[in-house]
TORVEXRO-806865 format. One record per residue (C-alpha): residue in one letter; residue number from 1; x, y, z. Coordinates in Angstrom, 2 decimals, always signed. Example, Ala and Ser with C-alpha at 12.3 -4.5 7.8 and 13.67 -1.06 7.14 Angstrom:
2
{aa A	i 1	c1 +12.30	c2 -4.50	c3 +7.80}
{aa S	i 2	c1 +13.67	c2 -1.06	c3 +7.14}
! end
This chain:
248
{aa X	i 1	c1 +0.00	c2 +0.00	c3 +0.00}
{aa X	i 2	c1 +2.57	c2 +2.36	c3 +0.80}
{aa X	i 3	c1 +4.68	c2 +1.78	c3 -2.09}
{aa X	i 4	c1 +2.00	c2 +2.97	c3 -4.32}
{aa X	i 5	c1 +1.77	c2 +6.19	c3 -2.63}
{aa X	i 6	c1 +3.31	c2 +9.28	c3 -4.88}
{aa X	i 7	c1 +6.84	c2 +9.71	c3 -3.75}
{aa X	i 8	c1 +6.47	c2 +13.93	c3 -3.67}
{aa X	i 9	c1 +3.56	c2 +12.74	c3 -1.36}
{aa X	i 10	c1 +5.52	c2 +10.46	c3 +0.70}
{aa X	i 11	c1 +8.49	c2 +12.96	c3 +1.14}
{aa X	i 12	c1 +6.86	c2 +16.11	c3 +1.89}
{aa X	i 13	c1 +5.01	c2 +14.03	c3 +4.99}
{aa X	i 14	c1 +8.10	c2 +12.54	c3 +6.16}
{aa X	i 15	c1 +9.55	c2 +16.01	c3 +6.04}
{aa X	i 16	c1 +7.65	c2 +17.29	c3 +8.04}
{aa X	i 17	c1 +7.42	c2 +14.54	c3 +10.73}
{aa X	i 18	c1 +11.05	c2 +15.40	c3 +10.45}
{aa X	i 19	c1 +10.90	c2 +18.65	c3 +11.47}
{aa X	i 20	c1 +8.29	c2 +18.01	c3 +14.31}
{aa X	i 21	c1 +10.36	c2 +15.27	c3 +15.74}
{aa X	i 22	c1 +13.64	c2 +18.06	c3 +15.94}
{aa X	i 23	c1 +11.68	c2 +20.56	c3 +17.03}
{aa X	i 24	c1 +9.43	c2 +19.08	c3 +20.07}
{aa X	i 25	c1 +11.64	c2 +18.40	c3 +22.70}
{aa X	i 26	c1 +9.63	c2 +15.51	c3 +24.72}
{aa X	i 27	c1 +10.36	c2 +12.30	c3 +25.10}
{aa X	i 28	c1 +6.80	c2 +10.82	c3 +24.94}
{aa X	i 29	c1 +6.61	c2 +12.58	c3 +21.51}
{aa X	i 30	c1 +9.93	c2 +11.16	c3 +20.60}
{aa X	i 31	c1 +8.45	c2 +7.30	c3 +21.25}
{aa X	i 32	c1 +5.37	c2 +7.86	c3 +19.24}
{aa X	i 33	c1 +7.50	c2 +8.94	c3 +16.24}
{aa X	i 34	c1 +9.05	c2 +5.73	c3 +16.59}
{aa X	i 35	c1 +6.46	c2 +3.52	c3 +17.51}
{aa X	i 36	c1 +4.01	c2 +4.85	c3 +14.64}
{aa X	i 37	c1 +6.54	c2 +4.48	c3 +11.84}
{aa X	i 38	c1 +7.11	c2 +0.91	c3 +12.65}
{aa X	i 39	c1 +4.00	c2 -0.15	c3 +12.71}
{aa X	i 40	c1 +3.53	c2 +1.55	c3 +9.06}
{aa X	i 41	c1 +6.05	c2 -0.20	c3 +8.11}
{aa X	i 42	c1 +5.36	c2 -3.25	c3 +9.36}
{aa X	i 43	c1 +1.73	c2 -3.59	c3 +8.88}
{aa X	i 44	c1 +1.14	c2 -1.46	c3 +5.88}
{aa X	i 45	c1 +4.63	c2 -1.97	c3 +4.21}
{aa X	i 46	c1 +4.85	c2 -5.73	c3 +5.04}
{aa X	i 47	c1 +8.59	c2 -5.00	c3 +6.91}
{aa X	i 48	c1 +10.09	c2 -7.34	c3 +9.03}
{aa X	i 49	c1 +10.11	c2 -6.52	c3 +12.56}
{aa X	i 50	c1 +13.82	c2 -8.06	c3 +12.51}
{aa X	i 51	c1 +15.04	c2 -5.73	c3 +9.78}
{aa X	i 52	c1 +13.52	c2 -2.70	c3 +11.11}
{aa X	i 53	c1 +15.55	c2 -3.54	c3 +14.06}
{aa X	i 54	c1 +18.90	c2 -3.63	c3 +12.40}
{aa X	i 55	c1 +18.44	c2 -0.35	c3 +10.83}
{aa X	i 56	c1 +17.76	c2 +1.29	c3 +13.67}
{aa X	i 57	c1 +21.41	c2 +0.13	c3 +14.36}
{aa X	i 58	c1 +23.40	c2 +2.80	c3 +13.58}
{aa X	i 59	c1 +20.76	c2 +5.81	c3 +14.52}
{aa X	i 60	c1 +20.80	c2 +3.84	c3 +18.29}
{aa X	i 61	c1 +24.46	c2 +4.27	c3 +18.02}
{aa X	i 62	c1 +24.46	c2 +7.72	c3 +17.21}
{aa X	i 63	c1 +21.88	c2 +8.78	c3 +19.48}
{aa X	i 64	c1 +24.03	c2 +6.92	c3 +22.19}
{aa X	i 65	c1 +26.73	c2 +9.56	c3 +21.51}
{aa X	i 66	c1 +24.28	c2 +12.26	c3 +22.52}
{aa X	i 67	c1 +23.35	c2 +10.34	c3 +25.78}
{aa X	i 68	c1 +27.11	c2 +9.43	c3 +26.56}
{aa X	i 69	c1 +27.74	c2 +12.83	c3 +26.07}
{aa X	i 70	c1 +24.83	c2 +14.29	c3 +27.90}
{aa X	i 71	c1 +25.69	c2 +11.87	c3 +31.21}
{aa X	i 72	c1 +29.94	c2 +12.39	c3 +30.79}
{aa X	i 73	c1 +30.56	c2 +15.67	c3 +29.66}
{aa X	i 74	c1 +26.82	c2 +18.10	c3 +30.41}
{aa X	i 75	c1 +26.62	c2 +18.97	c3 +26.89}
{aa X	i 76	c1 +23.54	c2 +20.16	c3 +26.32}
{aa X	i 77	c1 +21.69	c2 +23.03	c3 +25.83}
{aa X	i 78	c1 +19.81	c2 +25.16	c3 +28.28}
{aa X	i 79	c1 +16.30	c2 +24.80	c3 +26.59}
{aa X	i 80	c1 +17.45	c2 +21.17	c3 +26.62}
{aa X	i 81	c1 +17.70	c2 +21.09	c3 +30.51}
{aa X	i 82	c1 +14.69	c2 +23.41	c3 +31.10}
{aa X	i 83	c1 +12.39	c2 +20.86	c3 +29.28}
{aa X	i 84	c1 +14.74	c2 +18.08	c3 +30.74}
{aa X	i 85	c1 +13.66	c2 +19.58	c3 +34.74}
{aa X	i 86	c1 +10.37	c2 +19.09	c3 +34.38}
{aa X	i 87	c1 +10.09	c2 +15.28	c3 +32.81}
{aa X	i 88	c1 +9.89	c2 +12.29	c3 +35.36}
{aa X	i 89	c1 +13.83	c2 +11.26	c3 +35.13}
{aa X	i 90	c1 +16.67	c2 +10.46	c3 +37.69}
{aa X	i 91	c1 +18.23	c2 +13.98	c3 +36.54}
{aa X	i 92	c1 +18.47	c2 +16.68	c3 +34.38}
{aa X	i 93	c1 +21.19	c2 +15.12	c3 +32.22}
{aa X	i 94	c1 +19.98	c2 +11.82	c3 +31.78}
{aa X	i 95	c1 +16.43	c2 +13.27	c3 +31.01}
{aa X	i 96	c1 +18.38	c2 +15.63	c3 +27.96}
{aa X	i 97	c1 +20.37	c2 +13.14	c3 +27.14}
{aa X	i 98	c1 +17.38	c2 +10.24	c3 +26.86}
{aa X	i 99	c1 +15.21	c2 +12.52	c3 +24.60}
{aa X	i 100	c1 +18.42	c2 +13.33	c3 +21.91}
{aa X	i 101	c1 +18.62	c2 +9.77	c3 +21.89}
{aa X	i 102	c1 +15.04	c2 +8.39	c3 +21.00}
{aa X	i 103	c1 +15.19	c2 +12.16	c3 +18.59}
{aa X	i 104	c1 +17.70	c2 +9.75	c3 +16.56}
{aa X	i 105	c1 +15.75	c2 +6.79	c3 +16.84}
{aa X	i 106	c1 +12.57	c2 +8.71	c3 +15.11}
{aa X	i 107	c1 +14.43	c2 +10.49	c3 +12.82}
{aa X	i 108	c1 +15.62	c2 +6.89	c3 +11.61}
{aa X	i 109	c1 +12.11	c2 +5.51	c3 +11.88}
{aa X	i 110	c1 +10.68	c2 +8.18	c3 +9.63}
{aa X	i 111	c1 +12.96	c2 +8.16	c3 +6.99}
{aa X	i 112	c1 +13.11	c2 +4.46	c3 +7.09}
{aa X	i 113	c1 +9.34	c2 +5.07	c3 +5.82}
{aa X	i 114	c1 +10.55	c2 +6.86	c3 +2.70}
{aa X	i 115	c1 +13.14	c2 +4.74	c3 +2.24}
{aa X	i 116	c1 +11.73	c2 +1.17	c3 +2.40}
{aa X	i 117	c1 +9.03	c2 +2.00	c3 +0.68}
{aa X	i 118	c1 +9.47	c2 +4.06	c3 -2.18}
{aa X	i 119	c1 +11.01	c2 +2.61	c3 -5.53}
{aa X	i 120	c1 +13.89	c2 +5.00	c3 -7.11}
{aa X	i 121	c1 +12.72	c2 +4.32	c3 -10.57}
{aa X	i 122	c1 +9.54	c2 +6.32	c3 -9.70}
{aa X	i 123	c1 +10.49	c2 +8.78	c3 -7.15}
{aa X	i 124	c1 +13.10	c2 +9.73	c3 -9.76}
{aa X	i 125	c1 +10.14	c2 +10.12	c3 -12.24}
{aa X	i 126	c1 +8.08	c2 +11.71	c3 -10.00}
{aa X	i 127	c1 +10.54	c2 +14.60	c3 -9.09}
{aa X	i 128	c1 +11.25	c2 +15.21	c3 -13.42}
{aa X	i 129	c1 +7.64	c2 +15.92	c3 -13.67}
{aa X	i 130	c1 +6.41	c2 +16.94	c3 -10.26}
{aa X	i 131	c1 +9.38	c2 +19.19	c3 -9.18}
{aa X	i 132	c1 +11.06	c2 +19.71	c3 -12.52}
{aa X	i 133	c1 +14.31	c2 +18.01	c3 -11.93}
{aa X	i 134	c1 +16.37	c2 +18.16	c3 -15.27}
{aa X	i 135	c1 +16.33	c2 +15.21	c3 -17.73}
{aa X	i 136	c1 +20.17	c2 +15.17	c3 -17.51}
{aa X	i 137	c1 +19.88	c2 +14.45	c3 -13.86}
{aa X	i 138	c1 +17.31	c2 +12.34	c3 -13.87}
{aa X	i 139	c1 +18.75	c2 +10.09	c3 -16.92}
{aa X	i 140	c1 +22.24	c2 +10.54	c3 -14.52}
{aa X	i 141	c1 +20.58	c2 +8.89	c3 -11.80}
{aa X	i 142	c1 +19.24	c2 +6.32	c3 -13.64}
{aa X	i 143	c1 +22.35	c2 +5.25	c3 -15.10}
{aa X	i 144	c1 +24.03	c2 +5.71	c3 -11.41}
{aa X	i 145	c1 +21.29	c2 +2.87	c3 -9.98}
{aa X	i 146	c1 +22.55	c2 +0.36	c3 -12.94}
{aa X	i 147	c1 +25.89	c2 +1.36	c3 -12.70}
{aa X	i 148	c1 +26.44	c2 +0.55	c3 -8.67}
{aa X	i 149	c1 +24.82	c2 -3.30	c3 -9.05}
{aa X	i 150	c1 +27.27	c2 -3.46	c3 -12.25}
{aa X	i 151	c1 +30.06	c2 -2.30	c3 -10.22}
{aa X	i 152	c1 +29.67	c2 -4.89	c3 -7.61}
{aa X	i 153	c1 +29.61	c2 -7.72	c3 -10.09}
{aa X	i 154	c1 +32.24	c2 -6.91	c3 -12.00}
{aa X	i 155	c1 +34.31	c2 -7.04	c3 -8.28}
{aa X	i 156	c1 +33.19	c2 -10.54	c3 -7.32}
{aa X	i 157	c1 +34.44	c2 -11.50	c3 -10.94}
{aa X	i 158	c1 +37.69	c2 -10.20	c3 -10.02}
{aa X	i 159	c1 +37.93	c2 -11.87	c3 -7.06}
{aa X	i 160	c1 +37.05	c2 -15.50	c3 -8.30}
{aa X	i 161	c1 +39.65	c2 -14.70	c3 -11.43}
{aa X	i 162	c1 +42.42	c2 -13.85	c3 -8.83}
{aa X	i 163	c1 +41.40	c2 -16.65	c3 -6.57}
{aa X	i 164	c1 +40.85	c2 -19.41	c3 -9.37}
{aa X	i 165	c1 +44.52	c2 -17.88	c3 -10.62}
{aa X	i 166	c1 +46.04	c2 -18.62	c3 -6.62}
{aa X	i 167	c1 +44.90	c2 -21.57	c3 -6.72}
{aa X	i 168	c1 +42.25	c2 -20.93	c3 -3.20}
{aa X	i 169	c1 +38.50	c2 -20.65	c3 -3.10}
{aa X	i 170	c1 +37.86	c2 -16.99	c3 -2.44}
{aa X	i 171	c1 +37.42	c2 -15.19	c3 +0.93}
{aa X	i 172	c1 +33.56	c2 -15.17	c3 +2.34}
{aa X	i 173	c1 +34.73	c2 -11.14	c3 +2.99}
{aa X	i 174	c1 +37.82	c2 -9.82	c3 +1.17}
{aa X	i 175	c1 +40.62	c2 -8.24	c3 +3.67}
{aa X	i 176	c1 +42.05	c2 -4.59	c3 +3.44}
{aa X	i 177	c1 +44.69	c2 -5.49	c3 +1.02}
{aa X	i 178	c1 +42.52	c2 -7.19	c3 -1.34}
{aa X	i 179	c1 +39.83	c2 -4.18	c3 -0.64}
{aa X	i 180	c1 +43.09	c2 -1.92	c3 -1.74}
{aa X	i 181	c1 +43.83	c2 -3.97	c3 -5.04}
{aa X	i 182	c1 +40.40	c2 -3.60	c3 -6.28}
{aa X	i 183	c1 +40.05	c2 +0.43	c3 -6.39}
{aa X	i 184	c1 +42.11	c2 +0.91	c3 -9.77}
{aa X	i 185	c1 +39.80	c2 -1.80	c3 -11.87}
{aa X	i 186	c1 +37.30	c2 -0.82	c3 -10.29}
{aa X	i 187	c1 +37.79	c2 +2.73	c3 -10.76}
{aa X	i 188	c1 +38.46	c2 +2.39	c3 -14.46}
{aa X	i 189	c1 +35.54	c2 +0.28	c3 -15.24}
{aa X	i 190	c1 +33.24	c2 +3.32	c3 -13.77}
{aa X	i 191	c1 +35.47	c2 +5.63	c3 -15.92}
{aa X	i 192	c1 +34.34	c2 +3.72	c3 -19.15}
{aa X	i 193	c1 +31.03	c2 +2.57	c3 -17.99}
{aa X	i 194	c1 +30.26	c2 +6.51	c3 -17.71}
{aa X	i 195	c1 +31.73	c2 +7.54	c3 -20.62}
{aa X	i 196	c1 +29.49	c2 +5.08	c3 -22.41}
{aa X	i 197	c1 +26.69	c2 +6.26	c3 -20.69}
{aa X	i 198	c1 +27.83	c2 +9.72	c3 -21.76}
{aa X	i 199	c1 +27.65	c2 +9.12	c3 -25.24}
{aa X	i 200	c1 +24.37	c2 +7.24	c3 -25.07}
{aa X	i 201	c1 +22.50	c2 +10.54	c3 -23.28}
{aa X	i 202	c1 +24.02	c2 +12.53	c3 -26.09}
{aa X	i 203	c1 +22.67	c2 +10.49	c3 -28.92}
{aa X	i 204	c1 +19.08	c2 +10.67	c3 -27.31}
{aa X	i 205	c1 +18.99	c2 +14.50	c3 -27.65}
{aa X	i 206	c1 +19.12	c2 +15.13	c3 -23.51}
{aa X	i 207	c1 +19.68	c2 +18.84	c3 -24.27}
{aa X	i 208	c1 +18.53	c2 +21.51	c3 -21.48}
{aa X	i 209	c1 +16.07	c2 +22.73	c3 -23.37}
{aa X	i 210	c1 +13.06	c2 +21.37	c3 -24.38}
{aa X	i 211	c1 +10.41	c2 +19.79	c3 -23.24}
{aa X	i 212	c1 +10.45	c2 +15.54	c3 -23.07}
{aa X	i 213	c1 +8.29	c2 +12.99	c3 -22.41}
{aa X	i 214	c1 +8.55	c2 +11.04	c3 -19.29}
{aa X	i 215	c1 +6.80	c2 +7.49	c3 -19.51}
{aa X	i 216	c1 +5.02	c2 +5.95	c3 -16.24}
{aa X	i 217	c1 +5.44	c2 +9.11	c3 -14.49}
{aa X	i 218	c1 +3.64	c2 +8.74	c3 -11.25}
{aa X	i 219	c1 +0.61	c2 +10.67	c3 -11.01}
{aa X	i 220	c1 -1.09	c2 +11.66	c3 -7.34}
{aa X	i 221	c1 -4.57	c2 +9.88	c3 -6.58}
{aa X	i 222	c1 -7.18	c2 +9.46	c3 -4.04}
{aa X	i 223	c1 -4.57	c2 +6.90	c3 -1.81}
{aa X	i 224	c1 -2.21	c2 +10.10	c3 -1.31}
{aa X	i 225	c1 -4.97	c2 +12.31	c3 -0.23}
{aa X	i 226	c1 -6.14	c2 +9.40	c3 +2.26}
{aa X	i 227	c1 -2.51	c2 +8.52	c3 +3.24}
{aa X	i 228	c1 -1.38	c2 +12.11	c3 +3.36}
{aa X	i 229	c1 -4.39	c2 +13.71	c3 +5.20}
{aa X	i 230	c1 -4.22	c2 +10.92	c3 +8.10}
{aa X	i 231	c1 -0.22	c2 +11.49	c3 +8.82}
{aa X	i 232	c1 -0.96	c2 +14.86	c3 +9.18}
{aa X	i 233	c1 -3.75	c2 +14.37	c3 +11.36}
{aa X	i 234	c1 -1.97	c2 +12.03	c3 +13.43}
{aa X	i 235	c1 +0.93	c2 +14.21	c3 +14.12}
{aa X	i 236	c1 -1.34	c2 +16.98	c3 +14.76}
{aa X	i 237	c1 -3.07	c2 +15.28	c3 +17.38}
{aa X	i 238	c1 +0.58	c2 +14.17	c3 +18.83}
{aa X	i 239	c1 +1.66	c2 +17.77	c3 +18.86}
{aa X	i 240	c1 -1.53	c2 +18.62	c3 +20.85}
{aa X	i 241	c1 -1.34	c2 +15.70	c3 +23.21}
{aa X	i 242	c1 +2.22	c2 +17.31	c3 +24.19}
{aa X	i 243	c1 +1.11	c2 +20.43	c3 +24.64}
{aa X	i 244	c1 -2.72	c2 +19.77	c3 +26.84}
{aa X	i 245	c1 -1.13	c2 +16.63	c3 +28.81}
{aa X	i 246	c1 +2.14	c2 +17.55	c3 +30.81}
{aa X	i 247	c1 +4.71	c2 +15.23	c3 +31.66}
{aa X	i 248	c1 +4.02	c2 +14.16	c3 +35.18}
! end
């Protein structure tokens, strides 16, 4: 359901659940912008609970830098610890520190909406005829999603060539050296992969001017009314929960 939501749709609502999550400083606020998210994702998107988990990886480790830093070194600001003073926490710090770090955790949860969701084929489209991103764009970042996949395949080639030529079935994950001896090929496959890709945007006329037809553009419908309307509604209603009920 959510994938078929327009991406311009889907991104302007994460945007602002964005902003609302770095602006209200409250830590009950904080949990609902995680806790809603995920269960979007996982009930409408059809996510696994599991993966959700180990993206929210790295945003728990870099909202663990806030509370480390909040607890160690009182790093935070003084709206930070007015707001902190009056929520039901062992201290100031901790209560500052605690709310940075489930800010990360939403901001991960939210974007993970966008970015689970939404094909780049079509939110590509959508922003050439929606927001008017150039063709030559566009057509660049088209050739950019083939040319990563390409780029990975041609390096597990290399590595089965140099390991069939050793003699040794190749490492399950290559080492730094190995890591090291790949950059050049690598490096001058991209070269001629986008100089070919070059050449092929030239001979289909992607001049700056005029105008071009995009094919399966996404359009908007009635689902990103209906999907766009209730996010807004529900973060409304979060806002004003925050601001008529007071932490205890």
């Amino acid at each position: 359901m959510l994938s078929a939501v327009n991406p311009i749709a889907k991104l302007a609502i994460c945007i602002a659940w964005l902003f609302a999550a770095m602006l209200v400083f409250d830590a009950r606020f904080q949990i609902a912008c995680i806790l809603i998210p995920a269960l979007t994702l996982i009930i409408l998107g059809r996510i696994s609970p599991f993966r959700l988990l180990l993206l929210a990886i790295p945003f728990a480790l870099f909202g663990l830098g806030f509370l480390t830093t909040s607890l160690l070194f009182h790093r935070e600001s003084g709206f930070a610890l007015q707001v902190a003073g009056e929520a039901p926490f062992a201290s100031p710090a901790f209560s500052a520190g605690l709310t940075l770090f489930l800010r990360a955790l939403a901001c991960g949860a939210i974007s993970m909406v966008f970015a689970l969701t939404t094909d780049p084929d079509r939110a590509v489209r959508a922003l050439m005829t929606t927001l008017g991103l150039p063709p030559r764009i566009g057509y660049s970042l088209f050739a950019v999603m083939h040319l990563v996949p390409d780029l990975a395949a041609e390096a597990q080639q290399m590595r089965l060539a140099r390991a069939m030529k050793a003699g040794r079935p190749p490492r399950r994950i290559p080492g730094p050296v190995e890591l090291f001896s790949l950059v050049v090929p690598l490096l001058a496959v991209a070269i001629r992969r986008a100089g070919r890709t070059a050449i092929a945007m030239e001979a289909r006329g992607l001049s700056p001017t005029g105008p071009r037809t995009i094919m399966n553009a996404p359009g908007f419908g009635p689902c990103d009314w209906v999907f766009g309307l209730s996010a807004m509604a529900v973060l409304a209603a979060l806002m004003l929960g925050v601001v008529l009920v007071p932490a205890a």
